[in-house]
VOKOL-126117 format. One record per residue (C-alpha): residue in three letters; residue number from 0; x, y, z. Coordinates in nm, 2 decimals. Last residue first. Layout:
# residues N
   resn   resi        u        v        w
    Ala    NUM        X        Y        Z
...
//
This chain:
# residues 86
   resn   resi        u        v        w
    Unk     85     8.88     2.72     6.75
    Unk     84     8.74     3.01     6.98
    Unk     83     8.51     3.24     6.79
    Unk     82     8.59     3.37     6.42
    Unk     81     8.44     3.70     6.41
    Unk     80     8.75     3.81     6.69
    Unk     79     8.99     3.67     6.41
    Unk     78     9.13     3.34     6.54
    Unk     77     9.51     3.32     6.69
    Unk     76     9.80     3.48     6.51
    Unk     75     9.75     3.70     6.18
    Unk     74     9.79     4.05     6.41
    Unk     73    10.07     3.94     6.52
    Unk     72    10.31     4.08     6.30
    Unk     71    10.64     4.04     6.47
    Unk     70    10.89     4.34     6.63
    Unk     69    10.81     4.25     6.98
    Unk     68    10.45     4.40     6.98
    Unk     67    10.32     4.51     6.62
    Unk     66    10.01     4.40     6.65
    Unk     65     9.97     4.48     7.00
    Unk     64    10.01     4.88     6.97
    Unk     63     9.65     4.81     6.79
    Unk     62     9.57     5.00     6.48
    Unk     61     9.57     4.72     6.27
    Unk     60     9.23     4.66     6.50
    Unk     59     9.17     4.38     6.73
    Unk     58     9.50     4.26     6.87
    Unk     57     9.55     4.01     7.11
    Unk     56     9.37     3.78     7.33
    Unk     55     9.38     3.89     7.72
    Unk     54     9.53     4.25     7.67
    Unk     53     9.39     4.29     7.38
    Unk     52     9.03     4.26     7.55
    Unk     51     9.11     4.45     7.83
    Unk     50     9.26     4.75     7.62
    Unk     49     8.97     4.72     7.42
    Unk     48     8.70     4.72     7.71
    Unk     47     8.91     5.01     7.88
    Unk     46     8.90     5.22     7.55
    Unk     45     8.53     5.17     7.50
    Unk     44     8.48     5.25     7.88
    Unk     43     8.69     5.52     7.82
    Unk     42     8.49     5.68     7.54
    Unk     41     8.14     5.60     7.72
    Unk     40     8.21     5.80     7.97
    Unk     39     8.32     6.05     7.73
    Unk     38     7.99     6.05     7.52
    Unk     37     7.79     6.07     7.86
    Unk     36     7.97     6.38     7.98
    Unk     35     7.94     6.51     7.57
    Unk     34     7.55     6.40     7.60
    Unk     33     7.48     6.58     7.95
    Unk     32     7.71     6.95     7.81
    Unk     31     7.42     6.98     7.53
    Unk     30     7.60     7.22     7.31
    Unk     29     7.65     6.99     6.98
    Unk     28     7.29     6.88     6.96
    Unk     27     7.27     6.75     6.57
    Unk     26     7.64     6.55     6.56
    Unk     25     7.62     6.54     6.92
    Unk     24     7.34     6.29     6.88
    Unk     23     7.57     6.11     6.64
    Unk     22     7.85     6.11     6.87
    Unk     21     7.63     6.00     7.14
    Unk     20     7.51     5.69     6.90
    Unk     19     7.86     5.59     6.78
    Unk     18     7.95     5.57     7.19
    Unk     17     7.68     5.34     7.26
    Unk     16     7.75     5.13     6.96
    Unk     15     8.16     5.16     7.05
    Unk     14     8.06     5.03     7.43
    Unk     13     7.82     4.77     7.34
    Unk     12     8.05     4.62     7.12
    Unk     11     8.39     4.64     7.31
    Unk     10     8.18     4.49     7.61
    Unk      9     8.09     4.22     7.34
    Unk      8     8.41     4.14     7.27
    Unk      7     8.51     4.05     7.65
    Unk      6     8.24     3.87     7.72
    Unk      5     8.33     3.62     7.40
    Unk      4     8.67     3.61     7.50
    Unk      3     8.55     3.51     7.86
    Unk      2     8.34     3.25     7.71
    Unk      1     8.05     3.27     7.74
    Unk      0     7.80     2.93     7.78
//
């Protein structure tokens, strides 16, 4: 059984490996207008999944506006995403 944590991370995963992969391609093929539409799609559905997902369960990234939320470090609350539920 997912969980909706679980669900949740992995839509961050399979949007940031699709997104590493257009970059890449971009990387050799920097012109082709159907990879950069494709690379941006996949750029907000990456930002979507981790808004979603911090939303829901906190922090994933130091970066995170989260983490600092309400003037505490939250970042050390709750399991580590690699953790799984406890």
């Amino acid at each position: 059984m997912t969980t909706e944590r679980a669900r949740l991370l992995r839509q961050v995963q399979n949007h940031s490996f699709a997104l590493n992969e257009a970059a890449l391609y971009l990387d050799g093929h920097p012109d082709n207008q159907k990879a950069r539409a494709y690379f941006d799609k996949q750029r907000e559905l990456w930002m979507q999944a981790v808004e979603d997902y911090e939303a829901a369960f906190g922090p994933l990234t130091q970066n995170s506006l989260a983490s600092t939320a309400g003037g505490a470090w939250s970042w050390v609350d709750g399991p580590w995403p690699w953790e799984g539920e406890k």
